[in-house]
MDTraj code that builds the backbone (N, CA, C; nanometers):
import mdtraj as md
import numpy as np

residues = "UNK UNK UNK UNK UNK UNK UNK UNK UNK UNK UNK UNK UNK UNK UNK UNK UNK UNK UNK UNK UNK UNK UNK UNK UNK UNK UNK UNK UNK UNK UNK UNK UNK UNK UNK UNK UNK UNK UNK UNK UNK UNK UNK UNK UNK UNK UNK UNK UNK UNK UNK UNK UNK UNK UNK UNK UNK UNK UNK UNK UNK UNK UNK UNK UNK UNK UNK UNK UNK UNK UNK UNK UNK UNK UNK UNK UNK UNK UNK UNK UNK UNK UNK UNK UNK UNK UNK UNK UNK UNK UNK UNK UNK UNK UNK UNK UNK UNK UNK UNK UNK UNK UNK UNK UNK UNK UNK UNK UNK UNK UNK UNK UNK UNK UNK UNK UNK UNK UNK UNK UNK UNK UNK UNK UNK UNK UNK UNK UNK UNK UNK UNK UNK UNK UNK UNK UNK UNK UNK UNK UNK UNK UNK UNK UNK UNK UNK UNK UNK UNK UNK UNK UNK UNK UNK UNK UNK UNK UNK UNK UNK UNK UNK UNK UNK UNK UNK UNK UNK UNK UNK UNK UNK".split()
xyz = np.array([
    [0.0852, -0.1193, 0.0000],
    [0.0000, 0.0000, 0.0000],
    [0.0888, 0.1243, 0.0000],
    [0.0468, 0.2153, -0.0292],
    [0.1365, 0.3392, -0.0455],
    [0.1321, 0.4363, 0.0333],
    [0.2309, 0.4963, 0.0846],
    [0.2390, 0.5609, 0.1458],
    [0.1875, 0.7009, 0.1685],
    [0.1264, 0.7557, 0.2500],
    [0.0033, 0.8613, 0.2937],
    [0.0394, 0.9613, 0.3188],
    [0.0465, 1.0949, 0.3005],
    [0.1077, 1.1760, 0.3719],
    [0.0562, 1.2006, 0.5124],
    [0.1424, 1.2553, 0.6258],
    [0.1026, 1.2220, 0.7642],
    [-0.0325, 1.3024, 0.7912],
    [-0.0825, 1.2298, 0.8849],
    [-0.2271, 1.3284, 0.9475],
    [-0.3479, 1.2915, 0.7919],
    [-0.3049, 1.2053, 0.6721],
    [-0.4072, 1.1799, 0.6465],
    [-0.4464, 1.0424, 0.6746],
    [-0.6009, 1.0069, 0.7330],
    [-0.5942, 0.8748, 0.7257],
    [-0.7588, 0.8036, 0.6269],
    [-0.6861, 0.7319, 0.5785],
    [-0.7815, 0.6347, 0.5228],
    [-0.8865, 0.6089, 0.5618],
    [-1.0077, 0.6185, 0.5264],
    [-1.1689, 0.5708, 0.5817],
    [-1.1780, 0.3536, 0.5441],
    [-1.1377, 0.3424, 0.4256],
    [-1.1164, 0.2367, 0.3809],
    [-1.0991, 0.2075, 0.2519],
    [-1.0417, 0.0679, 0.1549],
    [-0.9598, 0.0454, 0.0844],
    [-0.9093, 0.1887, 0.0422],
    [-0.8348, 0.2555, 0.0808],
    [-0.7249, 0.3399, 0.0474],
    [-0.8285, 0.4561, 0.0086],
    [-0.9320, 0.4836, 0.0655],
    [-0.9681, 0.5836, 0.0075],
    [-1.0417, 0.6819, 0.1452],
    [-1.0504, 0.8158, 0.0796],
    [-1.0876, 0.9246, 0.1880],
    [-1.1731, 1.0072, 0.1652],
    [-1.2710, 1.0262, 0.2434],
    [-1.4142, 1.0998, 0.2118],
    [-1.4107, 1.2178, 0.2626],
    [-1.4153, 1.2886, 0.1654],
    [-1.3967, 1.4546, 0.2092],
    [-1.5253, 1.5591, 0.1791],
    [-1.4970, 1.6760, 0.2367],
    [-1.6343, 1.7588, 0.2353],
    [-1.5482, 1.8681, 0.1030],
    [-1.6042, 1.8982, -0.0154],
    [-1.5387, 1.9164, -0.1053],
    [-1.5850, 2.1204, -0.0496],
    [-1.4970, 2.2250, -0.0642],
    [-1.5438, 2.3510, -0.0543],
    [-1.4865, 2.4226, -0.1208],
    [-1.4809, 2.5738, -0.1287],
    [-1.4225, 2.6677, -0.1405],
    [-1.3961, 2.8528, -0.0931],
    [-1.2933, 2.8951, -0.1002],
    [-1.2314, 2.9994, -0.0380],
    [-1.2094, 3.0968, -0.1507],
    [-1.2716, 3.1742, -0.2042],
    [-1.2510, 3.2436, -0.2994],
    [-1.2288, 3.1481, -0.4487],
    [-1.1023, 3.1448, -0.5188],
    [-1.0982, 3.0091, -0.6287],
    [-0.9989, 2.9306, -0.6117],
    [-1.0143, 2.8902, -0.4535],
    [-0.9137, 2.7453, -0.4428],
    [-1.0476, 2.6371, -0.3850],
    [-1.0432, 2.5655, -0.4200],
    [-1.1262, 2.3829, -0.3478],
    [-1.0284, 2.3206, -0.2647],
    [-1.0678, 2.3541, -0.1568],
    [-1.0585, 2.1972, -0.0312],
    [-1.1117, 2.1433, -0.0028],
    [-1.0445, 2.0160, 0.0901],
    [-1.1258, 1.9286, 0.1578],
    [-1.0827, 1.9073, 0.2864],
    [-1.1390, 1.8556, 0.3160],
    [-1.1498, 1.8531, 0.4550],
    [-1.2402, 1.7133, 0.5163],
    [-1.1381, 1.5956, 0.5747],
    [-1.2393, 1.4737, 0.6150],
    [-1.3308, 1.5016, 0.6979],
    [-1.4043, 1.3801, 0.6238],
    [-1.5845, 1.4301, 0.6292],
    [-1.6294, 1.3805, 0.8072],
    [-1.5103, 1.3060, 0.8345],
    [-1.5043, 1.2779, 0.9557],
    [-1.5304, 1.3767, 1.0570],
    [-1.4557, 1.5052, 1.0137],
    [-1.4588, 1.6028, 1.1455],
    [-1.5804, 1.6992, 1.1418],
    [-1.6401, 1.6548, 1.0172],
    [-1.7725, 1.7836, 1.0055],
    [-1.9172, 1.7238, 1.0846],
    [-1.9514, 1.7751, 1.1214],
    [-2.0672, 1.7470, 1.2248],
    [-2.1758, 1.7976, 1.1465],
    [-2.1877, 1.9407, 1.0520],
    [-2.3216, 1.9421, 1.0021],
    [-2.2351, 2.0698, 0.8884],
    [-2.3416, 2.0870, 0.8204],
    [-2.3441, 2.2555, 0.7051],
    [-2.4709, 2.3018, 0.6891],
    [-2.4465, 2.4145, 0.7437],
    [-2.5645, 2.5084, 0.7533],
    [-2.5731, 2.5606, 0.6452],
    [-2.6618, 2.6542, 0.6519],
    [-2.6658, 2.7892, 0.6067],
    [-2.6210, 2.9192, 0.6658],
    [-2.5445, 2.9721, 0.5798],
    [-2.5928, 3.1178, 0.6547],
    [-2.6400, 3.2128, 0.7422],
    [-2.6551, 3.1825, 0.8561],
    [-2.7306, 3.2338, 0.9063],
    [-2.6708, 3.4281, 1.0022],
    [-2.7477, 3.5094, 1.0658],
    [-2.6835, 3.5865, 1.1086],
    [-2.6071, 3.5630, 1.2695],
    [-2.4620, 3.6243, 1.2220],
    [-2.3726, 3.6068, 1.3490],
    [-2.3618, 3.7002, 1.4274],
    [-2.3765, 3.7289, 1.5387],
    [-2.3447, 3.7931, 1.6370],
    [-2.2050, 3.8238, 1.6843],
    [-2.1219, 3.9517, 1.6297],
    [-1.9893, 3.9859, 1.5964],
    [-2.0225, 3.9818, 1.7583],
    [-1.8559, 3.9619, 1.8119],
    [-1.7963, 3.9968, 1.9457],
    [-1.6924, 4.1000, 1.9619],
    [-1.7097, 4.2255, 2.0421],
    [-1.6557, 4.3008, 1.9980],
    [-1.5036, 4.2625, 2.0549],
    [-1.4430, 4.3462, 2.0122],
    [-1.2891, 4.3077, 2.0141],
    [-1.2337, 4.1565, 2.0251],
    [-1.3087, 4.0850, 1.9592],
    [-1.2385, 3.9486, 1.9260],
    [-1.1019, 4.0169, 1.8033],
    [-1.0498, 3.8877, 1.8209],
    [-0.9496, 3.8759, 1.6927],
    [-1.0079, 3.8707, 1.5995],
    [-0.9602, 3.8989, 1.4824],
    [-1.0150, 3.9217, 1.3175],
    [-1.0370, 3.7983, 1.2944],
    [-0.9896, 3.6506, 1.3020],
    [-1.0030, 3.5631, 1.2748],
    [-1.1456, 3.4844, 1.3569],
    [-1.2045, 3.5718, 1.4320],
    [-1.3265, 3.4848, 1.4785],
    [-1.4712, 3.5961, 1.3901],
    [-1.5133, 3.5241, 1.3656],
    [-1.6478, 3.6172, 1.2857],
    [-1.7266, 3.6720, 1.3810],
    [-1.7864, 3.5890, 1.4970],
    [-1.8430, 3.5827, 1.5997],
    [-1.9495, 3.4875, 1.6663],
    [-2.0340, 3.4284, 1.6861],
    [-2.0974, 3.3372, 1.7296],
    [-2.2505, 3.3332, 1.7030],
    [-2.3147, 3.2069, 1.6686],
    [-2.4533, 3.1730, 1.6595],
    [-2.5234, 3.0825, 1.7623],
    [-2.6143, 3.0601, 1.7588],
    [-2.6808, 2.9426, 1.8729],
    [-2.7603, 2.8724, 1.7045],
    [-2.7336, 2.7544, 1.7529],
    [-2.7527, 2.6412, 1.6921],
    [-2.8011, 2.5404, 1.7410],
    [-2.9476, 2.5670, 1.7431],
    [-3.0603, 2.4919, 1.8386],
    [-2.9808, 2.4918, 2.0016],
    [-2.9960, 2.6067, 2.0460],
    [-2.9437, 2.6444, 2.1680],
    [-2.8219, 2.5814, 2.2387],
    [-2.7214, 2.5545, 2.1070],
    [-2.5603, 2.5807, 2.1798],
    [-2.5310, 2.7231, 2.1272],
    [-2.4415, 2.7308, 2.1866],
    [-2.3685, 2.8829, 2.1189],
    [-2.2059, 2.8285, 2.0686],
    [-2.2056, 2.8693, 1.9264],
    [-2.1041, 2.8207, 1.8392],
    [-2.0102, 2.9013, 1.7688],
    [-1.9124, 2.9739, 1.8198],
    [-1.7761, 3.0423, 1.7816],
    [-1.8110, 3.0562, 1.6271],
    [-1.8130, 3.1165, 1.5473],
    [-1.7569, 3.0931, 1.3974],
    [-1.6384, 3.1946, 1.3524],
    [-1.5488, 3.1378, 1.2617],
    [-1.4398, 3.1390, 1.2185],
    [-1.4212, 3.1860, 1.0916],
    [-1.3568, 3.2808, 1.0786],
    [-1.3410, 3.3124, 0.9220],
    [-1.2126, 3.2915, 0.8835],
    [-1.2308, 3.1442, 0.8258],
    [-1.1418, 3.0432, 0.7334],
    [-1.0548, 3.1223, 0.6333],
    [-1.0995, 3.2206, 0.5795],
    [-1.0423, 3.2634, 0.4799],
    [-0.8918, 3.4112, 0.5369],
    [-0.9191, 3.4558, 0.6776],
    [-0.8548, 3.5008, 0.7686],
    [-0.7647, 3.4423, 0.7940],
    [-0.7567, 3.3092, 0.8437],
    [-0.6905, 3.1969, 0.8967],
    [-0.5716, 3.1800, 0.7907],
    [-0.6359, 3.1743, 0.6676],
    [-0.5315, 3.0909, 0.5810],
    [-0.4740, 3.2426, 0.4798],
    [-0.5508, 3.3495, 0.5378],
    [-0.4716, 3.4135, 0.4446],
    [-0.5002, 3.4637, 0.3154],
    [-0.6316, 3.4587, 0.2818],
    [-0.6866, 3.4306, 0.1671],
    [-0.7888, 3.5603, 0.1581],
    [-0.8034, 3.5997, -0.0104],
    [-0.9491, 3.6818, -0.0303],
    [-1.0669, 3.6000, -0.0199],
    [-1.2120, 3.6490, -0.0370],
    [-1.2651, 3.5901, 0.0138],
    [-1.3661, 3.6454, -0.1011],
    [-1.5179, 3.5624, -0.1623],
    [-1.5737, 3.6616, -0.2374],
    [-1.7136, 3.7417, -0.1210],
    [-1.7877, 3.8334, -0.1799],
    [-1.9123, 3.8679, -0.0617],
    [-1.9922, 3.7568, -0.0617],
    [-2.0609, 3.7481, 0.0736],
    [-2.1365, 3.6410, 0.0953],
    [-2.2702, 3.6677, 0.0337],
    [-2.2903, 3.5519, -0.0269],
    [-2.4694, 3.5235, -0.1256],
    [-2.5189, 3.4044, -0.0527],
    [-2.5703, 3.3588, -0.1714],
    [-2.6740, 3.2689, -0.1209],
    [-2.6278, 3.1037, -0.0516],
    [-2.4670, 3.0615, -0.1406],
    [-2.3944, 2.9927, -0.1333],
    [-2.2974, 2.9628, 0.0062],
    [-2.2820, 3.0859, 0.0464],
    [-2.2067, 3.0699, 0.1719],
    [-2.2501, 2.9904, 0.3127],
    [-2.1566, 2.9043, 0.3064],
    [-2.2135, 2.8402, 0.4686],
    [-2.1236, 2.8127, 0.5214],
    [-2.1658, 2.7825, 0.6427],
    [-2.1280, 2.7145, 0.7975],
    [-2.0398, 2.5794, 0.7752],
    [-1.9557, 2.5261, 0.7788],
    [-1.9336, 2.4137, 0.7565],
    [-1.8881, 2.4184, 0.9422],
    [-1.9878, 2.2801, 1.0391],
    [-1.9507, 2.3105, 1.1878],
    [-1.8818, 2.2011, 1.1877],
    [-1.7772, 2.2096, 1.2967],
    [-1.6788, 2.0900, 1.3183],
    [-1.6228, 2.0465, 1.4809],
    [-1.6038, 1.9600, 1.5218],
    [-1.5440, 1.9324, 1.6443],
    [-1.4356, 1.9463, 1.6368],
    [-1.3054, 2.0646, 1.6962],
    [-1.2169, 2.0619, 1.6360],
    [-1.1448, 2.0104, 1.8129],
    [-1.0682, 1.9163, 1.8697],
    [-1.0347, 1.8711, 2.0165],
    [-1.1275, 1.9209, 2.1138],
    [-1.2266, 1.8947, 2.1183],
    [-1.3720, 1.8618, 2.1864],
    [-1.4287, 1.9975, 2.1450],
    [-1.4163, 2.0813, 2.1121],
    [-1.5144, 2.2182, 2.1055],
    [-1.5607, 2.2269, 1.9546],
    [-1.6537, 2.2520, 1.9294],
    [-1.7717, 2.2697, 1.8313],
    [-1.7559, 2.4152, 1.7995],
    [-1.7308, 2.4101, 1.6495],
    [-1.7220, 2.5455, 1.5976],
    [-1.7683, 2.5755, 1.4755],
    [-1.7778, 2.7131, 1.4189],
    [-1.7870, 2.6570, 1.2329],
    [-1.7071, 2.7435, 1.2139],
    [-1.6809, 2.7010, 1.0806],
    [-1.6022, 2.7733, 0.9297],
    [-1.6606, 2.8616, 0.8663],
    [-1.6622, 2.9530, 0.8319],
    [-1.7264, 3.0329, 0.6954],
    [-1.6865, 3.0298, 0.6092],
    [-1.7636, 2.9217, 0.4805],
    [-1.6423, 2.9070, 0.3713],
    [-1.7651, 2.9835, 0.2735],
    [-1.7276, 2.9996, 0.1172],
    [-1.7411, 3.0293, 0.0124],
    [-1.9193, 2.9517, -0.0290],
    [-1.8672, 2.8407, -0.0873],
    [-1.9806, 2.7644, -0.1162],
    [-1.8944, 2.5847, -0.0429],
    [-2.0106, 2.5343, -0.0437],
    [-1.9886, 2.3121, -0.0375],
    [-2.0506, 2.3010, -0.1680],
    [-1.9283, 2.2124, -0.2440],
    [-1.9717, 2.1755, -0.3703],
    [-2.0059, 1.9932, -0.3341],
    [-1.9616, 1.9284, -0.2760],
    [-1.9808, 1.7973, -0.2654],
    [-1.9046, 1.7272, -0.1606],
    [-1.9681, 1.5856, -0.1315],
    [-1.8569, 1.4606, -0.0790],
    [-1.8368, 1.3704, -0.1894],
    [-1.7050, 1.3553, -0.1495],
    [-1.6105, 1.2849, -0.2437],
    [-1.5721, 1.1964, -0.2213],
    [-1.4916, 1.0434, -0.2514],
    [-1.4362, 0.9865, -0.2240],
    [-1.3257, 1.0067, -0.3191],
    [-1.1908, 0.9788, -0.2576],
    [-1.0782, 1.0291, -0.2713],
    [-0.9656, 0.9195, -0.2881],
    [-0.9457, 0.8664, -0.4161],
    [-0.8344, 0.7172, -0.3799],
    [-0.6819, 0.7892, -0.3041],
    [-0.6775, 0.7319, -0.1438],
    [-0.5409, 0.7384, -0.1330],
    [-0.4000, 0.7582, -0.2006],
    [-0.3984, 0.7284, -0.3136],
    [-0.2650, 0.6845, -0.3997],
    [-0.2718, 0.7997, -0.4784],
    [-0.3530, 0.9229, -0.4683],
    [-0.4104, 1.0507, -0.5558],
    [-0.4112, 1.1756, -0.4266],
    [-0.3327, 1.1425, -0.3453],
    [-0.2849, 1.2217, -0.2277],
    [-0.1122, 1.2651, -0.2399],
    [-0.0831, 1.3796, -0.2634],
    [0.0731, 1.3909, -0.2671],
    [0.1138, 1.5432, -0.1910],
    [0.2431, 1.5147, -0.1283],
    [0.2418, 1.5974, -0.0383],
    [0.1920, 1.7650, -0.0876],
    [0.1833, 1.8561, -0.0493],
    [0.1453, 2.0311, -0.1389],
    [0.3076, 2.0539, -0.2047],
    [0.2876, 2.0986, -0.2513],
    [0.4121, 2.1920, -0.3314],
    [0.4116, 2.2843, -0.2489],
    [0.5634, 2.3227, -0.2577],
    [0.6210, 2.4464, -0.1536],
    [0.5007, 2.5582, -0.2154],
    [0.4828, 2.6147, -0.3137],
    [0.4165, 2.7150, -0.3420],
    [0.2742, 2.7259, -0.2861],
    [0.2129, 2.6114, -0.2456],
    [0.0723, 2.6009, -0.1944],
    [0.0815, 2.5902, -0.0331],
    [0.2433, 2.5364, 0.0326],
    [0.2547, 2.4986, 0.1318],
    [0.2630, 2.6866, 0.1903],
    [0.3594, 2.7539, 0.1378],
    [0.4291, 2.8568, 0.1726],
    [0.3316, 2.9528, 0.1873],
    [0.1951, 2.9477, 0.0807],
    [0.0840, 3.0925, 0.0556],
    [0.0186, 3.0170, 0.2007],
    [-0.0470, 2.8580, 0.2255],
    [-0.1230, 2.8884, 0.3024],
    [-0.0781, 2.8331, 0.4437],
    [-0.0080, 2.7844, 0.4604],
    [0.0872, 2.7338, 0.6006],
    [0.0976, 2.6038, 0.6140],
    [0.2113, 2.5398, 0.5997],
    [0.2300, 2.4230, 0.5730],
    [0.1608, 2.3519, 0.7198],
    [0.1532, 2.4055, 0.7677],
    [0.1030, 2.3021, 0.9342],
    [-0.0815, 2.2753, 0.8795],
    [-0.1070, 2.3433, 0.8056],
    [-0.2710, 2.3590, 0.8095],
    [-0.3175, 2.2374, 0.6629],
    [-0.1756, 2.2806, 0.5649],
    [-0.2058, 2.1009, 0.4542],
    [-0.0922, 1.9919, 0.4956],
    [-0.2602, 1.9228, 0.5246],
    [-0.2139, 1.7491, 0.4995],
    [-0.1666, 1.7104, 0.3510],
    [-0.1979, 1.7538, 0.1901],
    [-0.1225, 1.7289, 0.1480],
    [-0.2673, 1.7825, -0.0002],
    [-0.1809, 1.7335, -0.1377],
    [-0.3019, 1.7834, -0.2248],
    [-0.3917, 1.6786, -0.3221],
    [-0.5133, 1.6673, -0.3166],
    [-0.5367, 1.5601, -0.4095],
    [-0.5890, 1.5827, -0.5263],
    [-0.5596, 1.5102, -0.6853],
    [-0.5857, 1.5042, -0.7622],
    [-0.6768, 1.4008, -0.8012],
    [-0.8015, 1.5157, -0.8429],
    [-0.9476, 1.4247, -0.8904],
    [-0.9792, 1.4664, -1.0022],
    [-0.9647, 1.3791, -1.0990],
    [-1.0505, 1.4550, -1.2134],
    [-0.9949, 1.5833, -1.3081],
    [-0.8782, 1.5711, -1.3000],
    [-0.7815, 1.7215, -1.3530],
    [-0.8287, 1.8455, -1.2256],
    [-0.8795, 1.7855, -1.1192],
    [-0.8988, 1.9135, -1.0341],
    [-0.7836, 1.8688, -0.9535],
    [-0.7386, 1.9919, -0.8811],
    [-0.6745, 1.9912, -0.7236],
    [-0.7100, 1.9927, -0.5585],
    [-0.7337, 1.9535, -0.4995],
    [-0.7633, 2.0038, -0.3983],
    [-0.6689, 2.0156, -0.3019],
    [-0.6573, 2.1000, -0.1876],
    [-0.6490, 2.1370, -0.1205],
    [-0.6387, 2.1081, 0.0234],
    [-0.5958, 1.9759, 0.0191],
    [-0.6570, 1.8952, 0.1724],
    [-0.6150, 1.9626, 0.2920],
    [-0.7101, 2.0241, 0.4064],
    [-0.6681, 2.0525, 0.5224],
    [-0.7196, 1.9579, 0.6764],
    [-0.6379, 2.0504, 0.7447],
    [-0.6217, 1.9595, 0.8624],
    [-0.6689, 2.0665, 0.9647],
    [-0.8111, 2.0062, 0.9848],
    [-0.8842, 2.1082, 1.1052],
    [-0.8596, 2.1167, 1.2040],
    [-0.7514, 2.0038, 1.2561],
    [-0.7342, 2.0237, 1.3984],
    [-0.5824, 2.1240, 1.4043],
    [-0.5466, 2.1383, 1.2997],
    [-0.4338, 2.2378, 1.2887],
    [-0.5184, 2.3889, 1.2711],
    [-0.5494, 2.4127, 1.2184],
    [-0.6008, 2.5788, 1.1570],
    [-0.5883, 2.6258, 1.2630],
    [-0.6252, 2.6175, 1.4145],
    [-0.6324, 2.7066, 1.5543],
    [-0.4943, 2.6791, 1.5656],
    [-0.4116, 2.7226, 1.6884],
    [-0.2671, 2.7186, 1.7227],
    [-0.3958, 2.7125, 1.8919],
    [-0.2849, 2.6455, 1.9918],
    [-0.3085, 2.6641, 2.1429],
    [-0.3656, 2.7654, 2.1393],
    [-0.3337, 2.9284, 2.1454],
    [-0.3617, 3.0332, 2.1709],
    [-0.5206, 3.0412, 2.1153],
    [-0.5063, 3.0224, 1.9918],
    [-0.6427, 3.0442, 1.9198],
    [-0.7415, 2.9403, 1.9742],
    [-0.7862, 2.8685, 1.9948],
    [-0.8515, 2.7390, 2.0888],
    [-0.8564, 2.8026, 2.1988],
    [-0.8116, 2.8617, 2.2785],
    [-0.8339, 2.8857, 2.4371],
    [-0.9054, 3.0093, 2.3441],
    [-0.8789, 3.0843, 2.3244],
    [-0.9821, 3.1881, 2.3096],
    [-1.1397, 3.1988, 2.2360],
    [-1.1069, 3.0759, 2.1320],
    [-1.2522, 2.9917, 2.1155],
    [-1.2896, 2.9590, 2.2412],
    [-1.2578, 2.8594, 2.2923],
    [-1.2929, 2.8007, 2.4086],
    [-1.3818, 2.8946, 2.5460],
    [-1.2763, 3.0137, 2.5683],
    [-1.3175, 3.1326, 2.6402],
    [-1.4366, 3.1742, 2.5939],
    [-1.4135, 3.2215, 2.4460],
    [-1.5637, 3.2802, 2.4183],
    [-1.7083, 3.1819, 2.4292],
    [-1.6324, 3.0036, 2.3668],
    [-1.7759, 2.9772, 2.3616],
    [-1.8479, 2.9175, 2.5300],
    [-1.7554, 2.9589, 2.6134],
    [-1.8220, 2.9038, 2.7642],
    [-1.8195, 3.0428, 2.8339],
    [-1.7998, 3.1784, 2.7833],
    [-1.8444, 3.2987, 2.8274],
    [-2.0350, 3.3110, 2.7640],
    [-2.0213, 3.2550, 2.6093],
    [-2.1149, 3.3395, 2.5874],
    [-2.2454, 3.1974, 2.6269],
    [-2.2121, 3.1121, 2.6551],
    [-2.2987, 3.0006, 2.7195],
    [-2.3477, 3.0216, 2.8208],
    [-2.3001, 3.0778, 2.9218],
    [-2.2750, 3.0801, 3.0560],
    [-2.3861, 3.2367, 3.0780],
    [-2.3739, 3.3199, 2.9849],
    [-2.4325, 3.4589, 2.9761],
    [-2.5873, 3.3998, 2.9604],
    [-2.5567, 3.3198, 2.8287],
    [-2.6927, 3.2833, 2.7334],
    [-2.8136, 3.2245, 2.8576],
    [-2.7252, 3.1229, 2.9686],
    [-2.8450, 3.0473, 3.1022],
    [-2.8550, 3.1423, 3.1968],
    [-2.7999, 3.2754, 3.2423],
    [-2.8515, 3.3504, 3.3003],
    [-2.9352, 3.4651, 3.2809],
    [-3.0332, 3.4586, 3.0808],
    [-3.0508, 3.5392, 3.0989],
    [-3.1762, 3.4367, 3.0200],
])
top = md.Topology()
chain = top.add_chain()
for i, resn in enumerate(residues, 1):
    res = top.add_residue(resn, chain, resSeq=i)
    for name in ("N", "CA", "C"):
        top.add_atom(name, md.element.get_by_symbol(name[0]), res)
traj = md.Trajectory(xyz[None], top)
């Protein structure tokens, strides 16, 4: 069997099911493992003086859920949000959050052996800690990331902070 690049793993016979998206005009993926649901759109409740990288938070059948602007994170333009834009929510080391990506074009299955590490040029624009590596489907590219990378320690505790501040607000009032 052939060898994987690290942090990706196989669902079965060599292959990997991903949530297919996009960030302005790049497609990633992202295993379908860590996504818990995709919304819609809905309106977020900015926090003031958060970091630029948090959008701000929704309740989602009464949790309250951090969201993230993915395209911040990695560095990226972004186009205005329409009708297409959603939530992609995820468990990222026990806390529940979402993404704000572009549009979800599909799930995929992905043959292992069509996984190769990123090229410095894709590694360098978006941070090599955040791709697991790139796959080729179909004359397309993608983009494979690794959700439990995108936060650093720092960034996680301050998810974390916000989403058990604004929980904690939400039952006393």
């Amino acid at each position: 069997m052939a060898e994987i690049t690290p942090g990706v793993k196989a669902i079965s016979d060599g292959e990997l099911q991903l949530v297919v998206f996009k960030i302005g005009v790049e497609e990633f993926g992202v295993e379908i493992m860590k996504v818990q649901e995709i919304i819609r759109m809905t309106n977020i409740t900015r926090i003031p003086q958060a970091p630029d990288y948090i959008r701000g938070i929704i309740n989602l059948r009464g949790k309250i859920i951090v969201v993230i602007n993915l395209n911040v994170v990695l560095g990226m333009e972004t186009k205005e949000q329409d009708e297409n834009t959603r939530i992609i929510v995820a468990n990222i080391d026990d806390t529940v959050m979402g993404f704000v990506v572009d549009s979800v074009s599909e799930v995929i299955r992905l043959p292992q052996k069509s996984v190769e590490p990123a090229p410095a040029v894709i590694a360098d624009k978006i941070g090599t800690e955040y791709v697991m590596g790139v796959g080729n489907l179909d004359n397309r590219l993608l983009i494979l990331l690794n959700l439990n990378k995108i936060l650093g320690a720092k960034e996680l505790h301050s998810v974390r902070s916000i989403s058990t501040d604004a929980a904690e607000e939400a039952a006393t009032t």
